[in-house]
DRENDO-1510 file (C-alpha; in Angstrom, 1 decimal, always signed):
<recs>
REC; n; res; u; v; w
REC; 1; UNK; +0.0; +0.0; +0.0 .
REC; 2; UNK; +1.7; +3.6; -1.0 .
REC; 3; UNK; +2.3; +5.7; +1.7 .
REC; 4; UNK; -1.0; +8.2; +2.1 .
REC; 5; UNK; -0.2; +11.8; +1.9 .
REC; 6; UNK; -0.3; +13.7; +4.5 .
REC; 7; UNK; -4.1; +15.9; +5.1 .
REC; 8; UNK; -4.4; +19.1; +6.4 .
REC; 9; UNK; -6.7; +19.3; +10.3 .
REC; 10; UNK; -10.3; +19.6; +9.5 .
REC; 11; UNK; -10.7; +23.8; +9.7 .
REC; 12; UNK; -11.1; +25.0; +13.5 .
REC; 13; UNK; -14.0; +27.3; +14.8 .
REC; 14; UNK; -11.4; +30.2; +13.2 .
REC; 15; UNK; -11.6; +33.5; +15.8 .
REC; 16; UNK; -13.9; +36.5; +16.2 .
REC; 17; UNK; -13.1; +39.7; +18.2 .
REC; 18; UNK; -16.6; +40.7; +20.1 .
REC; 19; UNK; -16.6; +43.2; +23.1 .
REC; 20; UNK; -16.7; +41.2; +26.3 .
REC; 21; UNK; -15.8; +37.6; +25.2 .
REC; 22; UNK; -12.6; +36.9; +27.3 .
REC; 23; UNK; -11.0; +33.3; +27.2 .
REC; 24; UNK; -12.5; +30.1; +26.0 .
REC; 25; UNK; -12.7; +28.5; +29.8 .
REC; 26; UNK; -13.2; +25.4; +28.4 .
REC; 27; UNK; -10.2; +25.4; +26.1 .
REC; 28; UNK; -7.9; +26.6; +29.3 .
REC; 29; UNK; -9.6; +23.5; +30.7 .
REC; 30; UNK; -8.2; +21.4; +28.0 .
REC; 31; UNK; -4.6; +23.1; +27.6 .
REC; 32; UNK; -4.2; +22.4; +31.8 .
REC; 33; UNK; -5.1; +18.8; +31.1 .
REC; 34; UNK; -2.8; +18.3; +28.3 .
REC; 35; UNK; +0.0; +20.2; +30.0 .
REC; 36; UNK; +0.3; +18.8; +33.9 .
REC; 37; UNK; +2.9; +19.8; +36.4 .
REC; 38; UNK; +6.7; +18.0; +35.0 .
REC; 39; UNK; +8.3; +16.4; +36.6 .
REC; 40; UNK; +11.9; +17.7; +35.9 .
REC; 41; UNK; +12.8; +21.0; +36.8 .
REC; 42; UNK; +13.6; +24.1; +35.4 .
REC; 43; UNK; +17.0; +26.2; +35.4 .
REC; 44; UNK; +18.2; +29.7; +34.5 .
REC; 45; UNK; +19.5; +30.6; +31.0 .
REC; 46; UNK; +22.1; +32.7; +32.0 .
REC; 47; UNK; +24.7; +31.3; +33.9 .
REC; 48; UNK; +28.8; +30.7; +34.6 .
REC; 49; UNK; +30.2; +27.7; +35.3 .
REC; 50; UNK; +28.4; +25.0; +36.9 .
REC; 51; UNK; +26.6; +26.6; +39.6 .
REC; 52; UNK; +22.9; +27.2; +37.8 .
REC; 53; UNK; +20.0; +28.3; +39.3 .
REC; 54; UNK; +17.0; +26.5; +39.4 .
REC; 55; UNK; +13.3; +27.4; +40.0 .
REC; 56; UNK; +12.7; +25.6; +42.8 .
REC; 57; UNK; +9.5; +27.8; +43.5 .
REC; 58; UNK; +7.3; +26.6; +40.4 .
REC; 59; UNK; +7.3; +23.0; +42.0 .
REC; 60; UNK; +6.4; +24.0; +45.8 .
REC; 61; UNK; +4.0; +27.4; +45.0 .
REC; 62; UNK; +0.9; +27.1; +43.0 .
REC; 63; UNK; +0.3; +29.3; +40.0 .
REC; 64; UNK; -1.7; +31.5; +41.5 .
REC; 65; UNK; +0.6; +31.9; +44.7 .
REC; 66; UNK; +3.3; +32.7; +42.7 .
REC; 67; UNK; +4.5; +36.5; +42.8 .
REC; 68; UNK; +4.3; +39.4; +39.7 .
REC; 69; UNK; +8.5; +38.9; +39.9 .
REC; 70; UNK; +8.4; +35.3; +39.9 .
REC; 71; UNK; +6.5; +35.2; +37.0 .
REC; 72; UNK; +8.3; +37.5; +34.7 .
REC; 73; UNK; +11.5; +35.9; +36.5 .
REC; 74; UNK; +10.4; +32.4; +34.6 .
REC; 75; UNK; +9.2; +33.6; +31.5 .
REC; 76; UNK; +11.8; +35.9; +30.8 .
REC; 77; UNK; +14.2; +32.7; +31.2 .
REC; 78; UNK; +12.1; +31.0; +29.0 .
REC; 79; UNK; +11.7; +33.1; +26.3 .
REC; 80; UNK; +15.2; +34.4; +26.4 .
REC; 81; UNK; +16.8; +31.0; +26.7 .
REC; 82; UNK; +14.9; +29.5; +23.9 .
REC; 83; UNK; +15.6; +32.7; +22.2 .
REC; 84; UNK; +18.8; +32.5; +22.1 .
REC; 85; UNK; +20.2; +28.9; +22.7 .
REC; 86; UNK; +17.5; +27.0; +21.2 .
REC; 87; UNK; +14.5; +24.4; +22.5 .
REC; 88; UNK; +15.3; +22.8; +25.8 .
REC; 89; UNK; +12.9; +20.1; +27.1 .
REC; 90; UNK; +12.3; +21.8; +30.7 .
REC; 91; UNK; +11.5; +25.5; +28.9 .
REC; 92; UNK; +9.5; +24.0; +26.8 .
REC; 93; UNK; +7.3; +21.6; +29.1 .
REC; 94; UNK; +7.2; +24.3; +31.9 .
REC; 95; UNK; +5.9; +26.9; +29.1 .
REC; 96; UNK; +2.9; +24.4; +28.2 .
REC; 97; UNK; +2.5; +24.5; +31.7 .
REC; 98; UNK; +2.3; +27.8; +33.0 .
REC; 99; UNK; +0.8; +29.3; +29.6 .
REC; 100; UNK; -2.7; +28.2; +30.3 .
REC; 101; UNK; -2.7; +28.4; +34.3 .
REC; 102; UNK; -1.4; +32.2; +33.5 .
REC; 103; UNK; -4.1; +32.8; +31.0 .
REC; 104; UNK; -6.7; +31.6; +33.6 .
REC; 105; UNK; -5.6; +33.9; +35.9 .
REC; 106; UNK; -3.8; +37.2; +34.4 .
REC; 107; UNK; -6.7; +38.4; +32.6 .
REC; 108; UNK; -6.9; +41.9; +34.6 .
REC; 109; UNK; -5.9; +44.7; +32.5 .
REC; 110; UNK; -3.5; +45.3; +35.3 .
REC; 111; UNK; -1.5; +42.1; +34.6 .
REC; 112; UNK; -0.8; +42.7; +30.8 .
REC; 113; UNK; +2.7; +42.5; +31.0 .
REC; 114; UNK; +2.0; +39.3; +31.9 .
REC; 115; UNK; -0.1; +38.8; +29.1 .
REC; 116; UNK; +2.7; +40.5; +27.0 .
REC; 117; UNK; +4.9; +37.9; +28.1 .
REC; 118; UNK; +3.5; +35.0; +27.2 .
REC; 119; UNK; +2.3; +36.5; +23.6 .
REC; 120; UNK; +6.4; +37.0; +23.4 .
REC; 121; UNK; +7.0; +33.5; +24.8 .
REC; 122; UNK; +4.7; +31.6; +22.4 .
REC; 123; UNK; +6.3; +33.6; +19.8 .
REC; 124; UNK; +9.9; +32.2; +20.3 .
REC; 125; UNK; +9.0; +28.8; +20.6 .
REC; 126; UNK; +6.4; +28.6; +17.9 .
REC; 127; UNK; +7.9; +30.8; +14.7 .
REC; 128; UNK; +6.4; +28.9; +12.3 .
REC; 129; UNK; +2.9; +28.0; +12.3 .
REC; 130; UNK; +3.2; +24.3; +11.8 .
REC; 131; UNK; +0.0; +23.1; +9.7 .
REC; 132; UNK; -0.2; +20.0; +11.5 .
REC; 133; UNK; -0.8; +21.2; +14.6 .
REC; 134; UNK; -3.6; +23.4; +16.2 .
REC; 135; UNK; -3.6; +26.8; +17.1 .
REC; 136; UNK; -7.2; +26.7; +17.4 .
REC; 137; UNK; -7.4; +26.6; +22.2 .
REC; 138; UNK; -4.4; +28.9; +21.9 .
REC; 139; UNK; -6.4; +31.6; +19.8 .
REC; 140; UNK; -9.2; +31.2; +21.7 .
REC; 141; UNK; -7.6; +31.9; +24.9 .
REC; 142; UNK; -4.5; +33.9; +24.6 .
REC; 143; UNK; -5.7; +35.7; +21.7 .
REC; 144; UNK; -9.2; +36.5; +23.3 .
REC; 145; UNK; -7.4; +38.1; +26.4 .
REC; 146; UNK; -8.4; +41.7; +25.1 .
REC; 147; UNK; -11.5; +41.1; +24.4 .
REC; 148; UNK; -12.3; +40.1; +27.4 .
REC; 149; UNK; -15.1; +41.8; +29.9 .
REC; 150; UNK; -12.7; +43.7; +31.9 .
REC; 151; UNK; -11.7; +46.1; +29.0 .
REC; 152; UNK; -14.8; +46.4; +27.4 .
REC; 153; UNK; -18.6; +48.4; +29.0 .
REC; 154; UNK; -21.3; +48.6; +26.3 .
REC; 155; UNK; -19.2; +47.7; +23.2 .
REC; 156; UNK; -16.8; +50.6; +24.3 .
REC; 157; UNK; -12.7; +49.9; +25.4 .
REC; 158; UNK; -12.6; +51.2; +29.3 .
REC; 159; UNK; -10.1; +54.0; +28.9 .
REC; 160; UNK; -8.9; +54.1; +32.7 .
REC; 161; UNK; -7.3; +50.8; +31.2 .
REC; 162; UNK; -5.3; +51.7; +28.7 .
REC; 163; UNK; -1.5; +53.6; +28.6 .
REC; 164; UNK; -1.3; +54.6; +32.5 .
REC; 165; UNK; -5.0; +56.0; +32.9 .
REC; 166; UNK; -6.2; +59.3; +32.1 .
REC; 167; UNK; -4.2; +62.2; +32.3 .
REC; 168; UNK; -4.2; +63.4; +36.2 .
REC; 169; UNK; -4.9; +67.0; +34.5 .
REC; 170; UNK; -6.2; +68.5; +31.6 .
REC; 171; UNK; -2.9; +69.6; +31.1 .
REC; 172; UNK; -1.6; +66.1; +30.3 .
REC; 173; UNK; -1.6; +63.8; +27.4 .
REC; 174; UNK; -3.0; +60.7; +27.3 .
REC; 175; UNK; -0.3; +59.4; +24.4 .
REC; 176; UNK; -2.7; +58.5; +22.0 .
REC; 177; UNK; -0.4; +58.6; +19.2 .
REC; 178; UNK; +1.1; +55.5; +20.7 .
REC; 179; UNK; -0.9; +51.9; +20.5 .
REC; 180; UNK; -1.3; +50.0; +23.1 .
REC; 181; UNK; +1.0; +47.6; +24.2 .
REC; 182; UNK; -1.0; +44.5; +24.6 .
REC; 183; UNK; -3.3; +45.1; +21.5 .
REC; 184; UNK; -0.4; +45.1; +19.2 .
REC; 185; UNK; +0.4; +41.7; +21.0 .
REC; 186; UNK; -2.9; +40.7; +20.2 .
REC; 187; UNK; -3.2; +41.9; +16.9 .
REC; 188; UNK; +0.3; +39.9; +16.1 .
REC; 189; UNK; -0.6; +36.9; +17.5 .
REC; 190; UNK; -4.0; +36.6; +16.0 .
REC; 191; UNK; -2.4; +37.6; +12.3 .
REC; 192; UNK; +0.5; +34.9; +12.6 .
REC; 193; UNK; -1.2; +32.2; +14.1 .
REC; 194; UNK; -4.7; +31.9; +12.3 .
REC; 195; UNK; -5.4; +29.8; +9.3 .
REC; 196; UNK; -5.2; +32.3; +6.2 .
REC; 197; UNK; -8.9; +31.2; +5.4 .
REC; 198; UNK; -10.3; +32.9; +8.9 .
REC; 199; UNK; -8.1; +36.0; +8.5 .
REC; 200; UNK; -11.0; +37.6; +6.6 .
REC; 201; UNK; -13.5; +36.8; +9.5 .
REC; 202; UNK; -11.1; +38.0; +12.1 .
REC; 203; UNK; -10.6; +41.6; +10.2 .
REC; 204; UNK; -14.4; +42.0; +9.5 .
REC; 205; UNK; -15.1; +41.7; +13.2 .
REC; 206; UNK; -12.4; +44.4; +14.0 .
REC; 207; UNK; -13.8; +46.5; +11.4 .
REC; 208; UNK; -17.3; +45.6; +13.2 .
REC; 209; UNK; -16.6; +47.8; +16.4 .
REC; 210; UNK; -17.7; +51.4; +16.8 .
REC; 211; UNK; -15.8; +52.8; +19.6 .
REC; 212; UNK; -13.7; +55.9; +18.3 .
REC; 213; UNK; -10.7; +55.0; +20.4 .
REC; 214; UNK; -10.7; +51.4; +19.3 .
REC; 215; UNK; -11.1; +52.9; +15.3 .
REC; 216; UNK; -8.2; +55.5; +16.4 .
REC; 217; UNK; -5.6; +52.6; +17.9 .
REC; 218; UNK; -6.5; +50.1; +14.8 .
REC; 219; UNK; -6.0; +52.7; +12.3 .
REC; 220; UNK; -2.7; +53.7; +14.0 .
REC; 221; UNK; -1.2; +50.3; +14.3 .
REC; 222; UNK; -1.6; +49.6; +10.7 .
REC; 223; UNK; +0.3; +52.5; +9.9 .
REC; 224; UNK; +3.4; +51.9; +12.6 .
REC; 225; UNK; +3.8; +48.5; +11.4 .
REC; 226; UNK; +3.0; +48.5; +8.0 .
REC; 227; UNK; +6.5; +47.2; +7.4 .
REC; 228; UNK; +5.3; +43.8; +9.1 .
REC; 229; UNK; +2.3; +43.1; +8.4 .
REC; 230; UNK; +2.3; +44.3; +4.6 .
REC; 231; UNK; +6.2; +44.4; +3.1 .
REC; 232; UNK; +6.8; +41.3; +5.6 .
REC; 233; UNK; +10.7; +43.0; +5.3 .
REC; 234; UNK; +11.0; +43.2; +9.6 .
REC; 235; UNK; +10.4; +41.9; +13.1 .
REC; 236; UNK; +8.7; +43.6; +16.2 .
REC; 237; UNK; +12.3; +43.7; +17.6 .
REC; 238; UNK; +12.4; +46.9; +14.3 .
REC; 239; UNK; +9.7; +49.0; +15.6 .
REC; 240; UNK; +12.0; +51.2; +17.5 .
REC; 241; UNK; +11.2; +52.5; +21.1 .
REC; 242; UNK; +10.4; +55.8; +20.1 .
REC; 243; UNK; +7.1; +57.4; +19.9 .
REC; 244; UNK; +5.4; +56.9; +18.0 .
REC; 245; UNK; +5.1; +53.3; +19.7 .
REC; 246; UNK; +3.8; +49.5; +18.7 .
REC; 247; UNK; +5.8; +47.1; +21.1 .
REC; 248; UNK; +5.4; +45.4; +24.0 .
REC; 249; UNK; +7.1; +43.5; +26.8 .
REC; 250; UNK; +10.5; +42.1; +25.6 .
REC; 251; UNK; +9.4; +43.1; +21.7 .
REC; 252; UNK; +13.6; +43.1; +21.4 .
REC; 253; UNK; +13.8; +39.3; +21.5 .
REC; 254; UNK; +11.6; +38.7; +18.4 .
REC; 255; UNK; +13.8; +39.5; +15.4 .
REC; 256; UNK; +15.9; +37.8; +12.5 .
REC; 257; UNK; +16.6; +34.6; +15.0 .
REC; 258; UNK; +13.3; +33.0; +14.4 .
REC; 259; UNK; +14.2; +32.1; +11.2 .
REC; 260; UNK; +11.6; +33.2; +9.3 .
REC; 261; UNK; +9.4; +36.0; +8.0 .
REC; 262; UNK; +6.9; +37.2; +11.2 .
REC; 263; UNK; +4.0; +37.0; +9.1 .
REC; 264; UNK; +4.3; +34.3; +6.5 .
REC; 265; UNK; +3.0; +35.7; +3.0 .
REC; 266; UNK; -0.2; +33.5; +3.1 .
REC; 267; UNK; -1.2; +35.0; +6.0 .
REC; 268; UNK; +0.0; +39.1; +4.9 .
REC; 269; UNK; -1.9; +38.3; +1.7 .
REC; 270; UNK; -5.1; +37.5; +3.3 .
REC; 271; UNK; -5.0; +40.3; +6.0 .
REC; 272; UNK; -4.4; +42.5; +3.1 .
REC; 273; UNK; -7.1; +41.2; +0.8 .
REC; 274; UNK; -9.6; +41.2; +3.9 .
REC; 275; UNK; -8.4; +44.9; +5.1 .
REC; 276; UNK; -8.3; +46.7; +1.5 .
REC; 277; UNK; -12.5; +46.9; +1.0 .
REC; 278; UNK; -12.5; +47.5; +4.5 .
REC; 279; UNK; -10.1; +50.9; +4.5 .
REC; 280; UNK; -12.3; +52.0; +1.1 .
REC; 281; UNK; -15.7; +51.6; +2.7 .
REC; 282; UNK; -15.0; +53.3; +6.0 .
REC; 283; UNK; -11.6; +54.8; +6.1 .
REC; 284; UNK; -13.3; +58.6; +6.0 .
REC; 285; UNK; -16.1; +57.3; +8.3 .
REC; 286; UNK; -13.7; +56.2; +10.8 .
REC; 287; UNK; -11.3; +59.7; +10.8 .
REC; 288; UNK; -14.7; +61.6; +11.1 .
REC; 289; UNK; -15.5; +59.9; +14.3 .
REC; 290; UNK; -12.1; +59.9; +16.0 .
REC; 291; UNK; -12.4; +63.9; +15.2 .
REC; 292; UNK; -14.8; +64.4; +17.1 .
REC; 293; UNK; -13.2; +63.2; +20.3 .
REC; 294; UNK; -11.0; +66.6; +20.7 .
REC; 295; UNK; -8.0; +64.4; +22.7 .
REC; 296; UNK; -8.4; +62.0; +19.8 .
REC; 297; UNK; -7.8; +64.7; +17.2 .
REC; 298; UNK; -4.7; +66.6; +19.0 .
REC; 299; UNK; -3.0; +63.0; +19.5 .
REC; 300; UNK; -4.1; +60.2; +17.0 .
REC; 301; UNK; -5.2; +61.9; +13.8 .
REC; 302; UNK; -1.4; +63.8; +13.0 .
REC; 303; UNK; -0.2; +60.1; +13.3 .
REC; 304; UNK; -2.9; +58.1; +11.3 .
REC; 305; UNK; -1.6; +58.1; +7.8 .
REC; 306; UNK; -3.8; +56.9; +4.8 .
REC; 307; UNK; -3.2; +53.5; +3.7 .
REC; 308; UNK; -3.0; +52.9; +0.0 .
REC; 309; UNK; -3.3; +49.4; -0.6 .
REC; 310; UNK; -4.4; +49.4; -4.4 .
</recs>
């Protein structure tokens, strides 16, 4: 008998963004199940000589015990050490681990470096989406995270949320010209890791939410990263760390080392296809409204740029 070729998965559920529908509980369910506590521990990444420290702490304190530096402690080993000296057995089993336990619990707009982190993490250890395997629980729960209930009131983003807060005076900025952190983490991770047939699903439901500051930080974001998402020519580690801003926690560790474009051209093809009908129908719609928030207009309209994608 000849040896049968190999099929691509049946399609997933693909994603949706909707205002107020956080994680997939069920799917973090699932991801804990398949990823229980190993049984070998995990070390540093960074060390001299034969004295390496190991993180004793992840086997004796519950996820949800563990501290905000204990956390970013691990996962900045993790993503730093795979980053940089490859796949290691105990990174890798202790990231399966922690990723959904994390998810579960990090949800607050408060923890979203955490959130950051991860997004970074995954990143590193999965460059290439592999079409064998699914993305499917990982979209539904990492890349849900900002759409979930505690960002969102009445289809409109919570703005005491987002950058640091509101200004403490009306003297202040807000820094609107800058996107925020974990959405570009979001928007990234959704855009590398989704099938190219639900990328067109995906944009539509961005494109189907109304708030002016959301329309303000989408239409920004595609014009500070054009270089990614579009050209495909850099990495998130390029975007630069002046204002005005699209990175995130520990951006500087995704760059030429992954060995591959960010975006594969499948996927920058379909976002492209999906966003170009989009910008033409409601591109002047969309400035119009974020004009008429008068913070919105000093800060975010000088940076929006039009997007020709003819």
């Amino acid at each position: 008998m000849g040896k049968r070729a190999k099929r691509e998965p049946a399609p997933g559920p693909g994603l949706t963004w909707q205002p107020g529908t956080g994680p997939d509980p069920q799917a973090l369910a699932r991801m804990q199940q398949a990823a229980p506590m190993p049984s070998v521990l995990m070390g540093e990444a960074w060390f001299m000589g034969d004295d390496r420290k190991m993180f004793g702490y992840l086997r004796t304190t519950a996820v949800d015990q563990l501290s905000d530096s204990q956390i970013t402690e691990a996962l900045w080993e993790i993503a730093s050490g795979t980053s940089s000296f490859g796949h290691m057995d105990e990174w890798d089993d202790w990231f399966a681990y922690l990723l959904p336990r994390l998810i579960a619990i990090k949800q607050a707009p408060s923890e979203r470096e955490t959130i950051e982190m991860l997004a970074t993490a995954f990143f590193i250890h999965y460059p290439v989406r592999i079409h064998d395997w699914t993305y499917d629980e990982v979209l539904q729960t990492l890349g849900q995270v900002f759409m979930g209930p505690s960002r969102w009131r009445d289809g409109r983003l919570i703005l005491d949320h987002l950058f640091n807060g509101p200004p403490a005076s009306p003297h202040e900025t807000w820094g609107w010209w800058d996107v925020c952190s974990e959405l570009s983490a979001s928007l990234f991770f959704c855009l590398k890791y989704l099938h190219p047939r639900d990328i067109k699903a995906w944009v539509d439901s961005i494109f189907a939410i109304g708030d002016p500051h959301w329309r303000a930080q989408i239409l920004l974001w595609l014009g500070q990263t054009r270089q990614i998402w579009d050209a495909g020519s850099a990495f998130p580690a390029d975007l630069g760390s002046q204002a005005p801003q699209a990175t995130w926690s520990e951006t500087y560790l995704l760059d030429a080392r992954l060995g591959a474009p960010f975006i594969t051209g499948e996927n920058r093809c379909a976002f492209t296809e999906a966003l170009r009908p989009l910008l033409a129908l409601h591109l002047d719609d969309w400035r119009e409204s974020i004009a008429q928030v008068d913070y919105l207009a000093l800060e975010a309209l000088p940076s929006i740029i039009d997007i020709d994608l003819a």
